[in-house]
C-alpha positions in Angstrom: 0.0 0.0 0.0 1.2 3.5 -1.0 1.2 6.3 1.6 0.3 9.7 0.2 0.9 12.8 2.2 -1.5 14.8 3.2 0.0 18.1 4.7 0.4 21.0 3.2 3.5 22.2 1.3 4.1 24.6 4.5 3.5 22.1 7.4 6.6 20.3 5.5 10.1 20.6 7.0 12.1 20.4 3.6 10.7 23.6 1.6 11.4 25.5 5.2 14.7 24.5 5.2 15.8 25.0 1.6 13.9 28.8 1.9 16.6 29.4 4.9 19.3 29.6 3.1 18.6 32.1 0.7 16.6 34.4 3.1 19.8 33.5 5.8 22.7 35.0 3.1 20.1 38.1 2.3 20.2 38.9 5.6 24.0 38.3 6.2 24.2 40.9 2.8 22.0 43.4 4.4 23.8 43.5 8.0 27.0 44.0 6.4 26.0 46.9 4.3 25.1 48.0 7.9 27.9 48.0 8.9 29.7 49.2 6.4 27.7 52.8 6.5 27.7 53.0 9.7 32.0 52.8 9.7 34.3 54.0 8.0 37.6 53.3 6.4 40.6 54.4 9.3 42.8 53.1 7.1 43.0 55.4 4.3 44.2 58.9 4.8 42.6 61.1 2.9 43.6 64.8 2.6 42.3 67.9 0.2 45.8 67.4 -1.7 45.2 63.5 -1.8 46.4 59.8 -0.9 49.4 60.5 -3.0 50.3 63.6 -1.7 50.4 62.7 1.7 52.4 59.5 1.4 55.2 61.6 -0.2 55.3 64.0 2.4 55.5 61.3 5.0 58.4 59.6 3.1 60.2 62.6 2.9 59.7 63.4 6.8 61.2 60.4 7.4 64.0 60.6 4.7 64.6 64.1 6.4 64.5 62.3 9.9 67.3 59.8 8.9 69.4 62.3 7.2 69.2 64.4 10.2 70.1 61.0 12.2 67.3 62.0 14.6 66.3 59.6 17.3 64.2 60.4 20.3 63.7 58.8 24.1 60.2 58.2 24.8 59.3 57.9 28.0 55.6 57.6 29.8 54.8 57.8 33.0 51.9 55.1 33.2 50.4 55.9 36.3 50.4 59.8 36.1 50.2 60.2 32.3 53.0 62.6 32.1 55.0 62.2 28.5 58.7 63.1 27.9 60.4 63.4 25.0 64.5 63.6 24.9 66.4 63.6 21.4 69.5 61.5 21.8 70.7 62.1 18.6 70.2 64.0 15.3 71.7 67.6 14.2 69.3 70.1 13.5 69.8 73.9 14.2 67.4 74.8 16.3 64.6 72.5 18.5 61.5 73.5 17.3 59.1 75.1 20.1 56.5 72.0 20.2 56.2 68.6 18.6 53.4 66.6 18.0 53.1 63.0 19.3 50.4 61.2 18.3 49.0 57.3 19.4 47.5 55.3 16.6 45.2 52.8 17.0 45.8 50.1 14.5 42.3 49.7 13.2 40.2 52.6 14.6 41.3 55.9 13.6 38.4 57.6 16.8 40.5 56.0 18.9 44.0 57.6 18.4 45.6 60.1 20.7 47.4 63.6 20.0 49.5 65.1 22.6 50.8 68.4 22.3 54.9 68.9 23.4 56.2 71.5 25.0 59.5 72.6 25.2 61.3 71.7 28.8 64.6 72.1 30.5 67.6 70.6 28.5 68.6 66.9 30.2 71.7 66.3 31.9 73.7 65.9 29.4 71.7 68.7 27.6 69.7 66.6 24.8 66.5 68.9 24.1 63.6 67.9 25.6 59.9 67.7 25.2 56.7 67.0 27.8 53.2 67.0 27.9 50.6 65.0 29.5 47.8 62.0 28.7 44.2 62.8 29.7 44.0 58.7 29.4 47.3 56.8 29.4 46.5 54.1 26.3 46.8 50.4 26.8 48.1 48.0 24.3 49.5 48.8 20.9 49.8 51.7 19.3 51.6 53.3 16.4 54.0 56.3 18.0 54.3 59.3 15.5 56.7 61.9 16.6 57.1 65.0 14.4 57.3 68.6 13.8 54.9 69.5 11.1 56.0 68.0 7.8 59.6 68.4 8.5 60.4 64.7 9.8 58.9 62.1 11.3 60.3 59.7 14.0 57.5 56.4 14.8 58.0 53.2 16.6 55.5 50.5 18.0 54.0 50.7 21.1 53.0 48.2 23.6 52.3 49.6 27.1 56.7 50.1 28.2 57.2 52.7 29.9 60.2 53.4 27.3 60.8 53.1 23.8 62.6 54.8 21.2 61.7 56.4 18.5 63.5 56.2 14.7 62.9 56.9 11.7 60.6 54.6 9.3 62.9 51.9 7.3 62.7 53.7 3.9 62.5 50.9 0.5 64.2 51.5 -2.2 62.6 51.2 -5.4 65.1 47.4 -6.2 62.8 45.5 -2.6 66.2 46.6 -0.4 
């Protein structure tokens, strides 16, 4: 004897189940262009001059930077927040008035930090030196940028130390060196 069934189409659990799967990836499409206009894209810089433009002026900080044979002593003070900057080496004329020294987050550009140096009291050995102060020390790892304008650039990675150094950017030549 043959069985027929008797159910409807929708009491079934096979036509459910093959309808999931489309209506499951149109929904996956639709969250993502969510997200995607809700965020934006940290990771480009974009400028009224253009990508291009600021990439070359970046390159030539830092060409500038190792020319100069600039390097710089960061140090933090994680409990207070206080920031000091000492330049160990380099030979430019005269120590510019205030350098900026900026925290980037690696993914999420509302997250980065600018602080504001000041000019200090020369070391003891009589380095130049910079401070300024953290409203909110950072925790985990940044990008350091040190720089005065667009004249150079000195960066480094940070990972919560209270010290680091900062150097110029490893510059490739057009041959992969």
């Amino acid at each position: 004897m043959i069985r027929e069934d008797t159910q409807p189409w929708y009491r079934q659990f096979w036509p459910w189940f093959i309808i999931a799967l489309p209506a499951a990836s149109v929904i996956a499409g639709l969250t993502t262009v969510w997200i995607s206009m809700q965020t934006t894209d940290s990771l480009v810089i974009a400028s009224d001059d253009g990508i291009q433009v600021v990439a070359e002026r970046r390159v030539s900080a830092e060409q500038l930077a190792q020319e100069l044979n600039l390097a710089a002593l960061l140090e933090v003070n994680l409990d207070s927040g206080a920031v000091q900057v000492a330049m160990r080496s380099g030979d430019f004329g005269t120590a510019p008035a205030a350098l900026e020294l900026e925290f980037s987050h690696p993914a999420f550009a509302d997250r980065d930090h600018l602080v504001t140096l000041h000019r200090a009291l020369p070391d003891a050995v009589g380095n130049p030196v910079w401070s300024g102060h953290f409203v909110d020390v950072p925790d985990g790892r940044w990008y350091v940028t040190l720089k005065s304008g667009d004249e150079w650039r000195l960066s480094g990675e940070w990972r919560g130390e209270p010290r680091m150094t900062l150097r110029p950017a490893e510059t490739r030549h057009d041959d992969g060196r």
